[in-house]
C-alpha positions as a printed Julia matrix, in Angstrom:
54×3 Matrix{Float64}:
   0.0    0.0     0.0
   1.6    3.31   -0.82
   1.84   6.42    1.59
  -0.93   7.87   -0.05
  -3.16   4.84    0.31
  -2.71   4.45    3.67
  -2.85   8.27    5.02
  -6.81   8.07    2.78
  -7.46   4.88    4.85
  -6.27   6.62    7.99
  -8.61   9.66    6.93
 -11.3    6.87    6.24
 -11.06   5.39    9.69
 -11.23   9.15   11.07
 -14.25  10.1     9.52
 -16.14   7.17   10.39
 -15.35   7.73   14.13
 -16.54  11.29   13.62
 -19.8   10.19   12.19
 -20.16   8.03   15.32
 -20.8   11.45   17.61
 -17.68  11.49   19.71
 -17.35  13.7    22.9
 -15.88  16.73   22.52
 -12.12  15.9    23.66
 -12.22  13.07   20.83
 -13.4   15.23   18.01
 -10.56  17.62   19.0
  -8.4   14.94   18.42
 -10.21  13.61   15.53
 -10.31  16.68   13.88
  -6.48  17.43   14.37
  -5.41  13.98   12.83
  -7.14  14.84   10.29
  -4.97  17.96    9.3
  -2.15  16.59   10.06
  -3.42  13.64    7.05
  -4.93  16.53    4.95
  -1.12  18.66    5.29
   0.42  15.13    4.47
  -1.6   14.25    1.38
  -1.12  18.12    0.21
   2.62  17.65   -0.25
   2.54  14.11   -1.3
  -0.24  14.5    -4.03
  -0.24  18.6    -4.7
  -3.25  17.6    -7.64
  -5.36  16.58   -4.23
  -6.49  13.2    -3.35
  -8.78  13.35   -6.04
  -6.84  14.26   -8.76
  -5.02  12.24  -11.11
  -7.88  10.4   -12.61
  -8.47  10.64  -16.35
């Protein structure tokens, strides 16, 4: 699985947890990983996770 794979699966995961209503301390967290993944897929992929496709 390349970095990019894995850092959307990670970003997968996270969502899912947010959609399960977490308290307020976990979305914190939640939402930080989730920047820190979003800053990491920026650099690695500057076209966006997205982009790419024909």
């Amino acid at each position: 699985m390349s970095t990019v794979q894995n850092l959307l699966a990670q970003k997968q995961q996270l969502v899912e947890r947010l959609e399960s209503d977490p308290g307020p301390n976990e979305r914190e967290e939640i939402e930080r990983l989730l920047a820190k993944i979003e800053t990491a897929l920026s650099l690695l992929d500057p076209d966006g996770p997205a982009g790419g496709g024909d």
